[in-house]
MISE-687606 format. One record per atom (N, C-alpha, C): residue number from 0; x, y, z. Coordinates in nm, 4 decimals. Example, Ala and Ser with C-alpha at 12.3 -4.5 7.8 and 13.67 -1.06 7.14 Angstrom:
<pts>
PT;0;1.3190;-0.5690;0.7800
PT;0;1.2300;-0.4500;0.7800
PT;0;1.3200;-0.3300;0.7800
PT;1;1.2850;-0.2250;0.7080
PT;1;1.3670;-0.1060;0.7140
PT;1;1.2900;0.0030;0.7870
</pts>
This chain:
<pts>
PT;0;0.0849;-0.1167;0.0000
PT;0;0.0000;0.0000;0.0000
PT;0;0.0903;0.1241;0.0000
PT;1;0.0573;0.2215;-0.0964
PT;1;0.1147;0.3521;-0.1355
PT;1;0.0850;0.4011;0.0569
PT;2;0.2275;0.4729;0.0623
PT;2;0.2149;0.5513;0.2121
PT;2;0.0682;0.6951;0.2529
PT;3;0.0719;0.7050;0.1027
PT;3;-0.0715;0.8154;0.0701
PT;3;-0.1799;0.7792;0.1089
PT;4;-0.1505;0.6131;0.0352
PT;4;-0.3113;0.6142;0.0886
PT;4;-0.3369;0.5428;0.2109
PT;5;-0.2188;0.5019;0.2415
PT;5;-0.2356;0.3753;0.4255
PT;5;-0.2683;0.5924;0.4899
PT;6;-0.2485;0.6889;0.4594
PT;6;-0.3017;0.8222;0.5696
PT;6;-0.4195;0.8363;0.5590
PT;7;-0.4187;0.8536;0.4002
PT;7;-0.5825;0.8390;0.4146
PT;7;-0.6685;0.7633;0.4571
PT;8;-0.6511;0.6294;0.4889
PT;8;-0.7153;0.5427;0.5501
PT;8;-0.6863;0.5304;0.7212
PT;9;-0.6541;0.6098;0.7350
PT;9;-0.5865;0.6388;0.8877
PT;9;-0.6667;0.7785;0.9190
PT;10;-0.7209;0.8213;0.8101
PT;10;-0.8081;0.9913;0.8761
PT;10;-0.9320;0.9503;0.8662
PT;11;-0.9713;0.8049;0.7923
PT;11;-1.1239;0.7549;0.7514
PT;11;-1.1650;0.7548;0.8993
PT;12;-1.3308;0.7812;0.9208
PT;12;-1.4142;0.6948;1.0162
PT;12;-1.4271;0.5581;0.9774
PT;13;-1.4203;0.4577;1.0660
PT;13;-1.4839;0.3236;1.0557
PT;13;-1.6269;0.3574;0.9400
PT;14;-1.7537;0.4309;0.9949
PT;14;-1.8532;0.4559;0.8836
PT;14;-1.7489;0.4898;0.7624
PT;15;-1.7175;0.5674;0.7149
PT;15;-1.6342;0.5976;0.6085
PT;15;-1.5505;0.4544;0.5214
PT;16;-1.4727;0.3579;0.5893
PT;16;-1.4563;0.2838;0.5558
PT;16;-1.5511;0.1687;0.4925
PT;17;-1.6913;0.1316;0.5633
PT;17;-1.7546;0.0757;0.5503
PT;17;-1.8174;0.0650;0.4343
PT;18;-1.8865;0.2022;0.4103
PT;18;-1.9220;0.2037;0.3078
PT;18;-1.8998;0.1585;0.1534
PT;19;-1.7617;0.1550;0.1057
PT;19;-1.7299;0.0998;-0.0128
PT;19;-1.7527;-0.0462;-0.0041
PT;20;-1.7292;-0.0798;0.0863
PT;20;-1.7591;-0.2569;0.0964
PT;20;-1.8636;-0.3031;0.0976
PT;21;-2.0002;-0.1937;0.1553
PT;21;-2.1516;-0.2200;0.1639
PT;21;-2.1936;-0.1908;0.0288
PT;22;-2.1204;-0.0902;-0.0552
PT;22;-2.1254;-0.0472;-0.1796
PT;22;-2.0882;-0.1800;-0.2889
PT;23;-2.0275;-0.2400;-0.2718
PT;23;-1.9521;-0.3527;-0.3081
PT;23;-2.0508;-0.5043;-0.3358
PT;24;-2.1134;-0.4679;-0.2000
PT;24;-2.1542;-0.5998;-0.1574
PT;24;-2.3069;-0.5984;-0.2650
PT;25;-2.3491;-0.5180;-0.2586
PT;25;-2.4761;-0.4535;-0.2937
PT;25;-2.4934;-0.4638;-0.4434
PT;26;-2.3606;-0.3951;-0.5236
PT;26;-2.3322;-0.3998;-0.6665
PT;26;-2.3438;-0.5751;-0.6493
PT;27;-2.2549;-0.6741;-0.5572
PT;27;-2.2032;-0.7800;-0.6486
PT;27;-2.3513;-0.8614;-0.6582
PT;28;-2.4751;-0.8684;-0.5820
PT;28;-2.6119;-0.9073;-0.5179
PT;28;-2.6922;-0.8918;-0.6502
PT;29;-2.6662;-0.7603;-0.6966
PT;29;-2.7662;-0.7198;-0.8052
PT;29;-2.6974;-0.7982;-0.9390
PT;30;-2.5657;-0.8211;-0.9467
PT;30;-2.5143;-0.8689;-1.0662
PT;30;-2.5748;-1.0032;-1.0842
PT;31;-2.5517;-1.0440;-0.9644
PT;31;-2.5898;-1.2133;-0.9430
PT;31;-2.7685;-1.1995;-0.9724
PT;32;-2.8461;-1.1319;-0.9574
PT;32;-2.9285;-1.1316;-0.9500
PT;32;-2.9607;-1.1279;-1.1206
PT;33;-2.9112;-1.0347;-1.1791
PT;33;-2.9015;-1.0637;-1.3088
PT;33;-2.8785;-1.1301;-1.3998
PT;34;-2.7680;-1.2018;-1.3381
PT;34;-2.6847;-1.3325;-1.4298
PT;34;-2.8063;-1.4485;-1.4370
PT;35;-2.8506;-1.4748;-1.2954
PT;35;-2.9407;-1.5420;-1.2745
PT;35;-3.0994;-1.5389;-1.3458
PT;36;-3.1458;-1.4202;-1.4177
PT;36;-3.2533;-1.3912;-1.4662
PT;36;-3.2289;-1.3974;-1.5822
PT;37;-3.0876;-1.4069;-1.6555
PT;37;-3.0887;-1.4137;-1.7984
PT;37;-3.0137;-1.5791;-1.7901
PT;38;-2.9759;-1.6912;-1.6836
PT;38;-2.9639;-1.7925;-1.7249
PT;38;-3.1183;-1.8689;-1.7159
PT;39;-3.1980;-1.8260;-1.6432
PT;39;-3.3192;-1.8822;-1.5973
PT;39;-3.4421;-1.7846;-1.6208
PT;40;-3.4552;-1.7413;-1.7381
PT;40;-3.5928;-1.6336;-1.7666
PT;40;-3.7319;-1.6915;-1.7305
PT;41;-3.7388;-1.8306;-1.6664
PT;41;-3.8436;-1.8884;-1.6182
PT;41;-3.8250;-1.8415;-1.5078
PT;42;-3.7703;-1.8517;-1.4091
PT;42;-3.7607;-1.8424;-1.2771
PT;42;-3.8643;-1.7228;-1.2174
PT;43;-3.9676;-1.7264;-1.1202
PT;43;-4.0307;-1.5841;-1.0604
PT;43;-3.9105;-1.4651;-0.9661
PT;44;-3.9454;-1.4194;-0.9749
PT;44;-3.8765;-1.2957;-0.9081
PT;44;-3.8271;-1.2919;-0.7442
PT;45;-3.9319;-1.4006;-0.6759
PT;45;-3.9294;-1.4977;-0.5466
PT;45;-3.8052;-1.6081;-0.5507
PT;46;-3.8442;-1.6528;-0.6750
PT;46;-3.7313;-1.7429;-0.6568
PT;46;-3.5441;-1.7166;-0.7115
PT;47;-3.5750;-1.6089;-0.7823
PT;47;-3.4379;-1.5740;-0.8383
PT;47;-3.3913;-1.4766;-0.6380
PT;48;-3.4567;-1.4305;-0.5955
PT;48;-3.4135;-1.3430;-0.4827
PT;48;-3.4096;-1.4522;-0.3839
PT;49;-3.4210;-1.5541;-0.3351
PT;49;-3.4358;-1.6641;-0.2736
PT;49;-3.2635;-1.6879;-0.3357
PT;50;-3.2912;-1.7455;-0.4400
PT;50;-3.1865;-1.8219;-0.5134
PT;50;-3.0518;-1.7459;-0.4536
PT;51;-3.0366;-1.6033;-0.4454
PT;51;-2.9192;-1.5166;-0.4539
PT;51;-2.8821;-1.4925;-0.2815
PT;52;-3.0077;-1.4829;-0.2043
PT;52;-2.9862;-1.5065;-0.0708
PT;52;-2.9090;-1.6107;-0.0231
PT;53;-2.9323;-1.7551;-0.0663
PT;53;-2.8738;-1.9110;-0.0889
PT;53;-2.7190;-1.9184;-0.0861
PT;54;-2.7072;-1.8088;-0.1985
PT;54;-2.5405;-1.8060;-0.2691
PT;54;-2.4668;-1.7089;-0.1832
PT;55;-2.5497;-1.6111;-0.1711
PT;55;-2.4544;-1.5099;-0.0462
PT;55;-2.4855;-1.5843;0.0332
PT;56;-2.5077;-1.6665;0.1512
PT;56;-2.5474;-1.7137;0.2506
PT;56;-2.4107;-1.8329;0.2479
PT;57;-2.4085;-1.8994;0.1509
PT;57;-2.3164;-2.0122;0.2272
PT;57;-2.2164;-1.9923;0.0975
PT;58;-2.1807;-1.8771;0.0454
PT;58;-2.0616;-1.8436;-0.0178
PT;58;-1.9320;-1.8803;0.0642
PT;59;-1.8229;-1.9090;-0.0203
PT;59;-1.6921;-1.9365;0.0833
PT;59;-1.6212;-1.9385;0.0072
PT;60;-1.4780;-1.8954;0.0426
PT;60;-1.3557;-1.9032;-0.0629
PT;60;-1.2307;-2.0070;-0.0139
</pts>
């Protein structure tokens, strides 16, 4: 990490930090949510949001 930005991340609030990652999380939910509606155009709208809860839920790396 550039010394610039380990300060700037040293003047962040915790809220401040958070945010890009809630920002993050949010973008990656809706993608999946998409991918999922154009592999499965049957699927109801219940079950594609079900489906994506499932995958964030017991995701693991």
């Amino acid at each position: 990490m550039h010394p610039e930005q380990r300060k700037a991340l040293q003047r962040m609030s915790p809220e401040e930090k958070l945010q890009p990652a809630l920002s993050l999380y949010h973008t990656a939910r809706k993608l999946k949510e998409a991918g999922l509606r154009r592999q499965h155009p049957d699927w109801s709208e219940a079950k594609i949001k079900q489906k994506v809860r499932e995958i964030f839920l017991y995701a693991h790396t």
